[in-house]
VOGU-3710 file (C-alpha; in Angstrom, 3 decimals, decimal comma):
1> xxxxxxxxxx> -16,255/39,908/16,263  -13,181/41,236/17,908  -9,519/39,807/17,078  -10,008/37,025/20,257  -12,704/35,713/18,274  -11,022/35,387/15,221  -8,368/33,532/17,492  -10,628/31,305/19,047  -11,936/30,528/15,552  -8,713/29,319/14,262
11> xxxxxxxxxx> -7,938/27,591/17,323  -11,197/25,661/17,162  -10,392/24,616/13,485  -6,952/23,414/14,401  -8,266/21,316/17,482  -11,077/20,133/14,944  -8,224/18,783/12,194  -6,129/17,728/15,281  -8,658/15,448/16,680  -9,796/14,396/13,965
21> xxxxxxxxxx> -6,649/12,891/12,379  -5,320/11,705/15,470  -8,965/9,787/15,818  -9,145/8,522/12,149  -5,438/7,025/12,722  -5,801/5,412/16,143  -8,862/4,290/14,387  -6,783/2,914/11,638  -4,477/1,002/14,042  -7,381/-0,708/16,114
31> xxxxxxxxxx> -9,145/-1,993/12,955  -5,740/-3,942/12,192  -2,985/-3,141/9,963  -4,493/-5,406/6,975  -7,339/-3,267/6,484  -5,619/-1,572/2,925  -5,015/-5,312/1,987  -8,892/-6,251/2,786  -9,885/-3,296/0,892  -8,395/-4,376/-2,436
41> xxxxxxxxxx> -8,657/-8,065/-2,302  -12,068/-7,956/-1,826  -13,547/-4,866/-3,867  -13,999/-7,024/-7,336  -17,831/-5,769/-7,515  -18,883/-2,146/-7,862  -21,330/-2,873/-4,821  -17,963/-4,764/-2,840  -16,553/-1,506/-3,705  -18,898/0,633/-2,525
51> xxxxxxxxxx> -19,318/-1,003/0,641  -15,881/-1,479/1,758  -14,808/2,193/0,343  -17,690/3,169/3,267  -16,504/1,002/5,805  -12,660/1,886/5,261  -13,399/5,820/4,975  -15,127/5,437/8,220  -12,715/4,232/9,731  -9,837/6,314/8,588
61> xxxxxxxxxx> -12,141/9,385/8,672  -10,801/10,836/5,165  -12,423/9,849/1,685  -8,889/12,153/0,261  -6,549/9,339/1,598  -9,007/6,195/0,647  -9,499/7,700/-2,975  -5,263/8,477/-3,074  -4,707/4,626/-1,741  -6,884/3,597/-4,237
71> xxxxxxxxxx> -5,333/5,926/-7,317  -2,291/4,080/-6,002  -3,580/0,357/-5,907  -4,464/1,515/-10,226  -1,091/2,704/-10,589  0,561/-0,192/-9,202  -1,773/-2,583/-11,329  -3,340/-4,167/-8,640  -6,611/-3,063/-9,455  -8,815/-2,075/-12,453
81> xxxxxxxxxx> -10,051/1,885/-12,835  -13,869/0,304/-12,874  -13,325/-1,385/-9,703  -11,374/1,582/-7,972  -14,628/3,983/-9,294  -16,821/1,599/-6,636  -14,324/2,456/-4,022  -14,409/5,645/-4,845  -18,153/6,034/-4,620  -17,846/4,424/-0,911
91> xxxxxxxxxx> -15,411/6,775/-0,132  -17,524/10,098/-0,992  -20,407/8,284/1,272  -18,168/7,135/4,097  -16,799/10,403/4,688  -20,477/11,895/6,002  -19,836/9,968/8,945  -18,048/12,687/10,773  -20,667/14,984/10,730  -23,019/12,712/12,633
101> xxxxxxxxxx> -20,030/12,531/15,055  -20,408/16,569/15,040  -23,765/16,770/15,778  -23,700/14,778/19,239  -22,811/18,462/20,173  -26,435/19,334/19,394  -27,931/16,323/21,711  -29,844/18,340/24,561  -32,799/18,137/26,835  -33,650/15,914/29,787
111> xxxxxxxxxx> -31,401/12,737/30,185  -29,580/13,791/26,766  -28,078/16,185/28,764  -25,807/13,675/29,919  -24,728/13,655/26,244  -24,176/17,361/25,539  -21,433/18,086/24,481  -19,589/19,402/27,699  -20,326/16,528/29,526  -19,709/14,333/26,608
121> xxxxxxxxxx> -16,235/15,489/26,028  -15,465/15,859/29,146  -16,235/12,001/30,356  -14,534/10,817/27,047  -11,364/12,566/27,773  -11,098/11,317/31,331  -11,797/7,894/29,717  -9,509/8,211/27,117  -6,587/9,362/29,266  -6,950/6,723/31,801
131> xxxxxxxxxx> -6,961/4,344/29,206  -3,929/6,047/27,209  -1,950/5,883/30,418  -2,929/2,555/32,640  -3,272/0,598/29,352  -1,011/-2,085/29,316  -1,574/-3,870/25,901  -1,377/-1,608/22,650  -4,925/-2,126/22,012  -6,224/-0,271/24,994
141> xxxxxxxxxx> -3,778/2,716/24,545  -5,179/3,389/20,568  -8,665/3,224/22,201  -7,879/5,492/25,054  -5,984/7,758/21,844  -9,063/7,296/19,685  -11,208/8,393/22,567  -8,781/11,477/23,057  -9,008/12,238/19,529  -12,812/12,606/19,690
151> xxxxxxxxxx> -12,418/14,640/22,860  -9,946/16,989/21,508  -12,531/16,980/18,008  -15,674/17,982/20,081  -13,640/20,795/21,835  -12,678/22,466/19,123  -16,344/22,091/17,660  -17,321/23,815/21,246  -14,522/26,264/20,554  -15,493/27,318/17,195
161> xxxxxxxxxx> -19,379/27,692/17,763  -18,577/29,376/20,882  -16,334/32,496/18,116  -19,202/32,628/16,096  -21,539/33,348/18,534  -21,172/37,135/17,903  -21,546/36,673/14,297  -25,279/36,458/14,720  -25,404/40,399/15,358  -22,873/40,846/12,414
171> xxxxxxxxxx> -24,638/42,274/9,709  -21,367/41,880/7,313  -21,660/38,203/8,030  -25,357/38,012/7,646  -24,606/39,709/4,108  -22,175/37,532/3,079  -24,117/34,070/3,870  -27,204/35,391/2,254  -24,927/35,443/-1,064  -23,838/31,738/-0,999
181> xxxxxxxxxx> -27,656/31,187/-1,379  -26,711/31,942/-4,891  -26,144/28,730/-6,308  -22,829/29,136/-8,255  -21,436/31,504/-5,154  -22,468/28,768/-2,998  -20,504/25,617/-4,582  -17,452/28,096/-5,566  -17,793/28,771/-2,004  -17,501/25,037/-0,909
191> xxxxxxxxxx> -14,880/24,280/-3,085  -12,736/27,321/-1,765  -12,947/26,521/1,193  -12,125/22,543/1,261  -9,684/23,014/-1,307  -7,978/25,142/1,806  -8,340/22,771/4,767  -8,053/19,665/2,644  -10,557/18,043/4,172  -14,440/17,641/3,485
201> xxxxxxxxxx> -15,708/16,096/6,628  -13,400/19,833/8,105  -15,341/21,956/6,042  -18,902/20,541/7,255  -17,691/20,792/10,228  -16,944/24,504/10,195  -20,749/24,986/8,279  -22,366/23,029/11,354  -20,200/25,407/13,926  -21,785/28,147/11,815
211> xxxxxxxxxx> -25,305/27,101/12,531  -25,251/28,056/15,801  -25,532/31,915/14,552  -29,153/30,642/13,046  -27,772/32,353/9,536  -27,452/29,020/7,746  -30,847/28,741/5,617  -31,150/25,578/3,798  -30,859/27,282/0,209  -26,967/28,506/1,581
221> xxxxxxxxxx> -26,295/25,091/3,032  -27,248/23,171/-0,101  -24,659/24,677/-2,387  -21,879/25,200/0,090  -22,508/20,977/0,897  -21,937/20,084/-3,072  -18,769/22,730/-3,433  -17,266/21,261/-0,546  -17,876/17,540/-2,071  -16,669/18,797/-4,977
231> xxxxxxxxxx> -13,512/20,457/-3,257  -12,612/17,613/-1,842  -11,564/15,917/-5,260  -8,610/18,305/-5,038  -6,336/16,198/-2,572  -6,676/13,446/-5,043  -6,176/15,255/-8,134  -2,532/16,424/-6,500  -1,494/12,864/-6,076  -2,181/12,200/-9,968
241> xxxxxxxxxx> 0,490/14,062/-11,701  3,157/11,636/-10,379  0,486/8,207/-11,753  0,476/6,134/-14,657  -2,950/6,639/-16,666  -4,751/4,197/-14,775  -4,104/6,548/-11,725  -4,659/9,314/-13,464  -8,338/8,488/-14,396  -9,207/7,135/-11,225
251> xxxxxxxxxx> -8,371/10,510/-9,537  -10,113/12,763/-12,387  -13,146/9,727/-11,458  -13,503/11,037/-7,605  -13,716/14,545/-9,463  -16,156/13,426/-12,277  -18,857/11,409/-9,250  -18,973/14,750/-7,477  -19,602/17,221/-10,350  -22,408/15,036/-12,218
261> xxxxxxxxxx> -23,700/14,775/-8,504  -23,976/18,207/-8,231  -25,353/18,442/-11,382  -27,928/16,089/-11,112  -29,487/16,767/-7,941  -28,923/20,678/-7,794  -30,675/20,729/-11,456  -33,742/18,255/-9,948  -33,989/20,376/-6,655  -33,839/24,011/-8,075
271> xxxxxxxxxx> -36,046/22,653/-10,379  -38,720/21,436/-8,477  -38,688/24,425/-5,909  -38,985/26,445/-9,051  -42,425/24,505/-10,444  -43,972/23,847/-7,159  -41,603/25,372/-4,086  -40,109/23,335/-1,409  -41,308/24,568/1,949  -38,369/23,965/4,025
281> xxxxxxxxxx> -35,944/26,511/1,413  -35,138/28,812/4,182  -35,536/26,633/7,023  -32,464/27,606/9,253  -30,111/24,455/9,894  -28,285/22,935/12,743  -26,129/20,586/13,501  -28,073/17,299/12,934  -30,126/18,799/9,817  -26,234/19,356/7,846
291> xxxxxxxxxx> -25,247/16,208/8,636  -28,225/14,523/7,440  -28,424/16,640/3,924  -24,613/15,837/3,737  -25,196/12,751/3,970  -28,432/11,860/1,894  -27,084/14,308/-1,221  -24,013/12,150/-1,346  -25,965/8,608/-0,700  -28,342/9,839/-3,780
301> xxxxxxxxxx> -24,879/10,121/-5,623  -23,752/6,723/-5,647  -27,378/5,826/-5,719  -27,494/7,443/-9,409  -24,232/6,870/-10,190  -23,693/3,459/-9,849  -25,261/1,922/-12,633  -23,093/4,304/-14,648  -19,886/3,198/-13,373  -18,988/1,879/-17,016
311> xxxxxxxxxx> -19,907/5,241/-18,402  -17,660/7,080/-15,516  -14,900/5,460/-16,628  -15,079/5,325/-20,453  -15,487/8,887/-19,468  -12,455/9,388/-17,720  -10,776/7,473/-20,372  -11,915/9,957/-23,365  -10,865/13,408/-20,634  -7,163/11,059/-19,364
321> xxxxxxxxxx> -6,481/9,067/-23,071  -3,797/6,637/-22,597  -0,087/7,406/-23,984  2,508/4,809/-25,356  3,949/3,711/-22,283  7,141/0,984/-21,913  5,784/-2,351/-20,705  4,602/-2,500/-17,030  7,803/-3,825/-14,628  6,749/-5,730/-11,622
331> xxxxxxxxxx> 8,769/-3,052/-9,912  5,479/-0,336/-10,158  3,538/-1,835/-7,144  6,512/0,098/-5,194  4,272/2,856/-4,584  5,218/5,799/-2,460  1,725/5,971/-1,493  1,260/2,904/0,371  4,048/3,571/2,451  1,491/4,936/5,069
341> xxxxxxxxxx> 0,185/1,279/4,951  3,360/-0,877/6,314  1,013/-4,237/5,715  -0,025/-2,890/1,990  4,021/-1,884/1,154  5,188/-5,423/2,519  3,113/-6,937/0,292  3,516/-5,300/-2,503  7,791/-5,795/-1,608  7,095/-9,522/-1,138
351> xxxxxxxxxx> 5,442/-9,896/-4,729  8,519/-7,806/-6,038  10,728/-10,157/-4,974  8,771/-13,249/-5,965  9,172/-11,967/-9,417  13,225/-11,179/-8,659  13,334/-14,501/-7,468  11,479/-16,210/-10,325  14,040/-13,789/-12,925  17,294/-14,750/-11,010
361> xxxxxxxxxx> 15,872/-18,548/-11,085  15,737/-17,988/-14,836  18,904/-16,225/-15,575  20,986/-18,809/-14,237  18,908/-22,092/-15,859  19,371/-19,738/-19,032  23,146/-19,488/-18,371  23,335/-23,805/-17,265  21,844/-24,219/-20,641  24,264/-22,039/-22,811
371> xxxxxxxxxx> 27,405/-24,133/-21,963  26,115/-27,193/-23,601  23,964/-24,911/-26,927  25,436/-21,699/-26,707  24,097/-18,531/-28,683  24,471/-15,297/-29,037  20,968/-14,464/-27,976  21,029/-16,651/-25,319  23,928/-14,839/-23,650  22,297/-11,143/-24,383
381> xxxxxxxxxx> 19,242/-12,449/-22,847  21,238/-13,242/-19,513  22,834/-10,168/-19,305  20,034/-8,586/-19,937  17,817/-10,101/-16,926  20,989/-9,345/-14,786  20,562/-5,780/-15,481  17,277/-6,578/-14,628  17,681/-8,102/-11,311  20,292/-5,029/-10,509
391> xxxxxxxxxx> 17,459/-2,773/-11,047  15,088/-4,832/-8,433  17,625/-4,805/-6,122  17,873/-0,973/-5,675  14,522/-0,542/-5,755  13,554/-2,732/-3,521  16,433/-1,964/-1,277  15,346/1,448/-1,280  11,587/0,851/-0,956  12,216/-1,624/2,211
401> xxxxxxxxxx> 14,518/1,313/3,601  11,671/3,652/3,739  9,286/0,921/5,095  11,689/1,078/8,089  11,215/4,288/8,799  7,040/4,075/9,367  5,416/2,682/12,054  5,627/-1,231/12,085  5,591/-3,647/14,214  8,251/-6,214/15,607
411> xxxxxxxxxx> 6,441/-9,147/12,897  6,966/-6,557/10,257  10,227/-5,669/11,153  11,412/-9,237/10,821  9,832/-9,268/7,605  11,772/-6,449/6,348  15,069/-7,622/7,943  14,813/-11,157/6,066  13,789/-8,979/2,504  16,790/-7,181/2,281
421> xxxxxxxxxx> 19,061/-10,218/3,606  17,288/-12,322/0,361  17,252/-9,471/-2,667  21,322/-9,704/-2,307  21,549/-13,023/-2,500  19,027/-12,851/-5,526  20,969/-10,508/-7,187  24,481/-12,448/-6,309  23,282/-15,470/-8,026  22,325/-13,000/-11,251
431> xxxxxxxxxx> 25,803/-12,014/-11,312  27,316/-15,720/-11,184  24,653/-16,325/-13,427  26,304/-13,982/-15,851  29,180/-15,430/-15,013  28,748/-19,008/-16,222  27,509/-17,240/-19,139  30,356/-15,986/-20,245  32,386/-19,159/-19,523  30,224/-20,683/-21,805
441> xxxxxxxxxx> 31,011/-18,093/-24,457  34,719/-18,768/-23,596  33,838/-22,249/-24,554  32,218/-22,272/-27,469  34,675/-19,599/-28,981  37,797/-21,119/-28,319  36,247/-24,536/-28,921  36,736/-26,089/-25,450  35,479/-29,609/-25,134  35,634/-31,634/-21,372
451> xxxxxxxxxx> 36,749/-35,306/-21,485  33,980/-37,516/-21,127  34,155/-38,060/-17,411  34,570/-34,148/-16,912  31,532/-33,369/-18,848  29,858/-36,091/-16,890  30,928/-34,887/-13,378  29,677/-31,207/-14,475  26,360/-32,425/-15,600  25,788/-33,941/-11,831
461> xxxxxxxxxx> 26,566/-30,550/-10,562  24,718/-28,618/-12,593  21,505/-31,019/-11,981  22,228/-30,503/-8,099  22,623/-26,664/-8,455  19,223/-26,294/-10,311  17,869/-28,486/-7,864  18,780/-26,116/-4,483  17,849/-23,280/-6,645  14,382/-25,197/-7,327
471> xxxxxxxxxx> 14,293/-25,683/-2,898  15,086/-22,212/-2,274  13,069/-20,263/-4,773  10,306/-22,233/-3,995  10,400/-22,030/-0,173  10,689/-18,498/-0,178  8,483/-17,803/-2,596  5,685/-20,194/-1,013  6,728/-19,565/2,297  7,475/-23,519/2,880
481> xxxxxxxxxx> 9,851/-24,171/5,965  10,063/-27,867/5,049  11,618/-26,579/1,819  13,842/-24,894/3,201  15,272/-27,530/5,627  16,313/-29,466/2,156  18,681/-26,884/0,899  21,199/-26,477/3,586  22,309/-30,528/3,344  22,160/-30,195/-0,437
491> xxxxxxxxxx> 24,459/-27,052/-0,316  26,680/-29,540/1,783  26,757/-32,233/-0,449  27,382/-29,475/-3,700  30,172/-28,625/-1,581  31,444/-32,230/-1,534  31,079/-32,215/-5,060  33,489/-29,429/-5,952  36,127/-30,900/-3,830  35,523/-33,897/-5,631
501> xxxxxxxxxx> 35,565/-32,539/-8,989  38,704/-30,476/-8,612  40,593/-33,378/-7,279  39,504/-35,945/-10,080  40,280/-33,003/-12,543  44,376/-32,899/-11,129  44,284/-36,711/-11,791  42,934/-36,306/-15,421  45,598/-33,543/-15,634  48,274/-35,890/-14,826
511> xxxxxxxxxx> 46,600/-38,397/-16,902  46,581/-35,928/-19,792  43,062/-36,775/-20,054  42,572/-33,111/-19,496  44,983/-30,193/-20,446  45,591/-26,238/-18,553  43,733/-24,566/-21,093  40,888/-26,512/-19,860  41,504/-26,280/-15,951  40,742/-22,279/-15,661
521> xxxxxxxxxx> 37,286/-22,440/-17,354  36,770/-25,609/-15,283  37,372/-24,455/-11,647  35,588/-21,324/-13,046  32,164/-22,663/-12,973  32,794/-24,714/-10,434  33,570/-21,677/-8,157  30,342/-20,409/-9,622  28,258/-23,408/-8,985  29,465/-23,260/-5,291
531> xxxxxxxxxx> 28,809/-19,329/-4,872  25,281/-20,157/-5,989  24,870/-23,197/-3,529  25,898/-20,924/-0,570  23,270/-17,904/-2,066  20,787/-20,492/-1,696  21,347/-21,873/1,571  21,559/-17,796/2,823  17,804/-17,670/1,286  16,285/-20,845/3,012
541> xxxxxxxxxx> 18,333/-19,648/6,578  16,836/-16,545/6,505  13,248/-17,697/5,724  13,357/-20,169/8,786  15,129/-17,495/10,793  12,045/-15,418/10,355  9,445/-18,582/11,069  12,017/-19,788/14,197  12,684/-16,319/15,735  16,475/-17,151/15,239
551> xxxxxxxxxx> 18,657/-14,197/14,407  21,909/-16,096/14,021  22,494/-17,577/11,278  26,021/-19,340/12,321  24,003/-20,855/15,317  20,992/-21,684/13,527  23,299/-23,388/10,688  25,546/-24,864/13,494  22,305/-26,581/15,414  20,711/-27,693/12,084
561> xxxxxxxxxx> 23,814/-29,642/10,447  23,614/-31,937/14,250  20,190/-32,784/13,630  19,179/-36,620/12,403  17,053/-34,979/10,119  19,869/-32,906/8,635  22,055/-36,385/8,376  19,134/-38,313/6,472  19,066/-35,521/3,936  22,750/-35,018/3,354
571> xxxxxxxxx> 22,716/-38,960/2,678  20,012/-38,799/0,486  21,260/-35,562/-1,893  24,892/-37,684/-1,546  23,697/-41,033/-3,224  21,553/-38,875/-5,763  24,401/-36,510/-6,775  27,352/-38,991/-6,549  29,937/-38,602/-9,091
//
């Protein structure tokens, strides 16, 4: 081979990784972006697993990023190491789909000419372009990309078989092929080389360009196949460092499946070619026969190894044993790694902030209740959740800000937009949580008792607080627009109430029912009670802003208090909450 071949080699490999990427992800995009969220939702089975692991790989052309997805679903607690290992197992099977993509290229002879791959490539990129560029809806332009993808992948297959060509008269190459017939060259070989490229369904890809020299014998293809399924464990095994254990034994799993693989069929074939000689050992290969031994070696895998998936993972346990670790935080599903899965990251966000809700709900019915049986405990315990909730709030706020910058769509978007409206307003009604907490303390230390009618009054506006708090955690935790419509006339009449309050305090003042040193810790909660009222009624807005397309919340707020509806619920909360 002369330096242009070398050139057109790499150039072939690069168009090969090029199209197939750009394929698997236009792929991704056409199957729908809840495809991470059907994969672990419904992989409870080892055979679930293994099926949808094969489906999803397919699609997304890589078993590296299903397996990393999956070490991150573990992390994140979503799912259990035994369910991720049937996953797994689909994902090492799925990933032999690409060679039978490949080996269209070796489809010849009469009317398959039509399907060689010139002509093939060639009809699919005119396809695929038209599409790409008259394509009105987004569908039709991720076909025509898909169909580009596969295009640009069978051109760089053309390419590379085209620089090996010459290597048939090489005797250096001939020399070097014969010594991956060596067993342990052979899977040191494969693992070399896909530790490299990063990429199994790459690496066959390069073998089956290399057929076309005639040098690849069975007993060189064999070995190079189970290195290269064993190489591509190494992708997955860089994403584990940065996992809990969980992750970390799911990754070392992907490794374990392909090594006792390897072992277990290169010990039963070597041994029966030694006792009684297979007859096809130094058949040459093609395109067609590597991706069919790809493909059965690694369906006999998961055939074997699936009854053993309880052994795999006690295993993996005994290799990865678990540490003391602090308690899990609801905050771990924020996984970097499903970042390149908007649908899979919102979700994970939205049950983030379910919990912040719930914990913000919590702190300030924890606080309500210390003014009345104040203890020390009691108040640590509230500052503690608000330290808490702070923590959500930045990571969340910083999780949703990366979310923005992927790929998602105007729905997503909107989801986004009305997260990071809500986690302040969580995180506000922490702080006046905290707040009311340490009125209380101011309370019970300096012994400050309300007159009767005070302590009465404050009691009504403490049961109406709690009960917008109840509306709006609810709603936007169940997603419940009728909900939501309750708060905003409740806020109004808790509104009401403080002016009330305040001006039936100035009369006890003048009364001398009620003295100054009782006033400041008075309008204090009120001003609390209020703040939290308005947080509330900034939750339930932005939930029905999202479900009414309305991005104006003065509007929206201005349209909604003129409705009958609006009026029959103010009048309702009013006769309820009357003081």
């Amino acid at each position: 081979m002369v330096v242009s071949d070398y050139i057109a080699l790499l150039g072939g490999v690069a168009l090969f990784l090029f199209g197939m990427a750009f394929m698997g992800e236009n792929l991704k995009k056409v199957a729908g972006s809840k495809l991470e969220l059907v994969l672990y939702r419904l992989s409870n089975t080892p055979i679930k697993g293994i099926l949808l692991g094969t489906g999803v790989t397919a699609v997304i052309q890589s078993s590296s990023a299903t397996s990393v997805m999956v070490v991150g679903f573990v992390n994140s607690g979503m799912m259990k190491v035994r369910q991720a290992i049937g996953i797994v197992m689909g994902a090492i099977l799925g990933t032999s789909i690409t060679g039978w993509i490949v080996a269209l290229s070796a489809l010849s002879g009469g009317w398959m000419d039509l399907l060689s791959t010139a002509t093939l490539t060639g009809v699919i990129a005119v396809v695929g372009i038209i599409l790409r560029m008259a394509g009105k809806r987004q569908a039709v332009v991720h076909l025509g990309d898909i169909l580009m993808g596969f295009a640009v992948l069978m051109f760089g297959m053309s390419a590379m078989s085209g620089a090996v060509a010459p290597l048939k008269e090489d005797a250096g190459f001939l020399e070097m092929v014969t010594a991956f017939s060596n067993p342990l060259l052979g899977v040191l070989g494969g693992i070399l080389l896909t530790s490299v490229l990063q990429s199994a369904s790459a690496s066959i890809g390069i073998l089956q360009a290399l057929s076309a020299t005639g040098a690849i014998s069975f007993e060189v293809a064999f070995p190079l196949i189970m290195g290269i399924a064993i190489g591509a464990a190494v992708p997955v095994l860089l994403s584990a460092p940065g996992a809990g254990t969980g992750g970390k034994r799911t990754a070392l799993a992907y490794l374990l499946i392909d090594v006792l693989g390897a072992l277990i069929w290169g010990l039963v074939f070597y041994a029966v070619n030694a006792w009684v000689g297979v007859p096809f050992f130094t058949a040459s290969m093609n395109t067609v026969s590597i991706a069919l031994v790809n493909t059965v070696f690694r369906f006999l895998t998961v055939l074997a190894l699936t009854p053993l998936v309880g052994s795999i993972e006690r295993l993996a346990a005994l290799l990865v044993p678990a540490k003391p670790e602090p308690d899990s935080q609801d905050m771990d599903r924020l996984e970097d790694r499903f970042l390149q899965h908007p649908a899979l990251a919102l979700e994970q966000s939205r049950l983030v902030i379910n919990a912040m809700a719930r914990r913000a709900q919590e702190d300030l019915l924890d606080a309500i209740a210390l003014r009345t049986a104040y203890s020390q405990k009691g108040f640590d315990y509230v500052a503690e959740l608000e330290n808490t909730i702070d923590r959500y709030e930045d990571k969340l706020g910083t999780y949703l800000m990366k979310i923005t910058g992927t790929s998602i769509s105007p729905a997503q978007s909107g989801e986004v937009s009305e997260y990071l409206h809500t986690i302040s307003d969580f995180e506000r009604i922490s702080d006046h949580a905290l707040n009311i907490a340490e009125s209380a303390r101011e309370i019970h230390e300096k012994d400050r008792r309300f007159s009767g009618a005070a302590a009465q009054e404050m009691e009504v506006l403490e049961r109406a607080v709690q009960e917008a708090l109840r509306l709006a955690i609810t709603a936007f935790v169940e997603g419940d627009t009728e909900l939501a419509q309750r708060v905003e006339p409740l806020e109004q009449v808790i509104d009401q109430l403080c002016d009330e309050m305040k001006i039936h305090h100035v009369e006890r003042l003048k009364r001398g029912e009620c003295t100054m040193t009782h006033s400041f810790v008075f309008n204090d909660l009120l001003t609390n009670y209020e703040r939290v009222a308005d947080h509330c009624s900034n939750i339930a807005v932005a939930l029905l802003e999202v479900h009414t397309d309305r991005l104006d919340s003065h509007a929206f707020l201005h349209d909604a208090r003129r409705g009958e509806a609006f009026n029959r619920l103010f009048e309702e909360y009013e006769a309820q909450f009357a003081v």
